[in-house]
N, C-alpha and C positions, 0 to 999 in steps of 0.2 A: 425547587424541591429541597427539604427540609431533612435532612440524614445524620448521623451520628454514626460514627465508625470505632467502637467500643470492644474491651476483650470480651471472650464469651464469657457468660456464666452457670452455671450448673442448670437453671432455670431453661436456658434457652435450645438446650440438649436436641429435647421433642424434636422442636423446628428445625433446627442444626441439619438433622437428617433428614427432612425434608427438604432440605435445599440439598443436602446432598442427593437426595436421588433425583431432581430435580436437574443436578450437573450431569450426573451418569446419562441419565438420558438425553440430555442436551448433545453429551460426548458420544453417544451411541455404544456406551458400556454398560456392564454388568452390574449391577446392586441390590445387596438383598441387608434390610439394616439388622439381622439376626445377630445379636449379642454387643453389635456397634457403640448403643449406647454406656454400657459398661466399661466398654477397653478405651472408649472415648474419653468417659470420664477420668480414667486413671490416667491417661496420656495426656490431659489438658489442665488435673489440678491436684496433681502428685505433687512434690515439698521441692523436685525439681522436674518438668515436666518433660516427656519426650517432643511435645507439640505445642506448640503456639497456634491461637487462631482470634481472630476478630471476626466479628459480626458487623454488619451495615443497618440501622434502626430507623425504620422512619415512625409516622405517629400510628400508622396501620398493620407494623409488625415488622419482621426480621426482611428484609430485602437481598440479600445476600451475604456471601462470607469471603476470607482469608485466610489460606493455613500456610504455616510455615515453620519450617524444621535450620537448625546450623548444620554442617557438616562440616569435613576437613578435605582439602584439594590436596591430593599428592602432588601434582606437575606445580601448582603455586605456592605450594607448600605453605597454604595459610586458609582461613576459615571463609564458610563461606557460608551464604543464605542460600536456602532452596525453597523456591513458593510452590507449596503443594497442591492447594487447588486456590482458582481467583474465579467465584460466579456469582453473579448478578441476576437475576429476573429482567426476565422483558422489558419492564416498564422501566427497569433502573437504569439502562443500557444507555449509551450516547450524554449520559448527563454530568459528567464528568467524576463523579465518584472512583470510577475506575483509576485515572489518573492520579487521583486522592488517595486511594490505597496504597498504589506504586509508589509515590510520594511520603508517603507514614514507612512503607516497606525500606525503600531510603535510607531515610532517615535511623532507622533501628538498625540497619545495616552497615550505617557508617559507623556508629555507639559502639557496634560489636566488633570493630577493625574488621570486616567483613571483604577479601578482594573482590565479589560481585555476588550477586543475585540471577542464580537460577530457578530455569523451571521447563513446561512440554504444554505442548498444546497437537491437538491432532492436526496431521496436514490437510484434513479437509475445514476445518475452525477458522477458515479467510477472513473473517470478522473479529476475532481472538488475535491471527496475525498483522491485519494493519492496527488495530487497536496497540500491539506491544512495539512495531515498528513507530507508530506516531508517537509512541513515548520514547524514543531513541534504542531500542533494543534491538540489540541483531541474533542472527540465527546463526546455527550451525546443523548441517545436512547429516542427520545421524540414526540412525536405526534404535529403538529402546527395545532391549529384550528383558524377559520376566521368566523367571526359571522359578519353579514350585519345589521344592526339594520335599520328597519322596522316600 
């Protein structure tokens, strides 16, 4: 299987959100792309961008994506990656691309003195978890709350 694992570009937006609601539903959450492609765009190719993401190209179209944001650890008191969303299509699954992004993810992680790479996956996503355990990743048993402020 023949893939390219490239940043995004303005072009590839349309799709972009179709794979995103493609993840939501995978994750059995909420998506509606209403104004997405806009605050996406400025997030993705502002002069410094809030978001980073890659695309996965094969010769039939966009196969999936990577998003990812730095932030700052107080307890490590040093920077960190946080991978915002990792999804793949059906077809792309088990072919090792996945490994390949983790692997680019890495690497751009080490560039940026980064002390680790995070991220969430739902606890029913069993195939998301041996997939990030087979790449050497451990978990930590922890509740994520989302508070809307109001």
């Amino acid at each position: 299987m023949s893939y390219l694992i490239r940043p995004v570009e303005p072009a590839d937006l349309d799709e972009l959100l179709h794979l995103m609601q493609e993840h939501a539903d995978y994750e059995k959450a909420p998506f509606t792309p209403d104004g997405k492609k806009d605050r996406l765009s400025k997030a993705l190719f502002a002069a410094h961008p809030k978001l980073n993401c890659w695309v996965v190209e094969m010769e039939t179209g966009l196969i999936g994506f990577v998003s990812y944001t730095f932030d700052y650890s107080t307890w490590d008191a040093a920077d960190f990656m946080y991978m915002d969303c990792l999804f793949l299509r059906e077809q792309a699954r088990g072919q090792g691309i996945g490994t390949d992004i983790i692997q680019h993810l890495t690497t751009v992680a080490i560039e940026r003195q980064c002390i680790n790479i995070q991220w969430q996956t739902p606890v029913f996503n069993q195939p998301a978890i041996d997939f990030y355990h087979k790449n050497k990743a451990s978990s930590n048993p922890k509740i994520r709350f989302t508070l809307k402020p109001e």
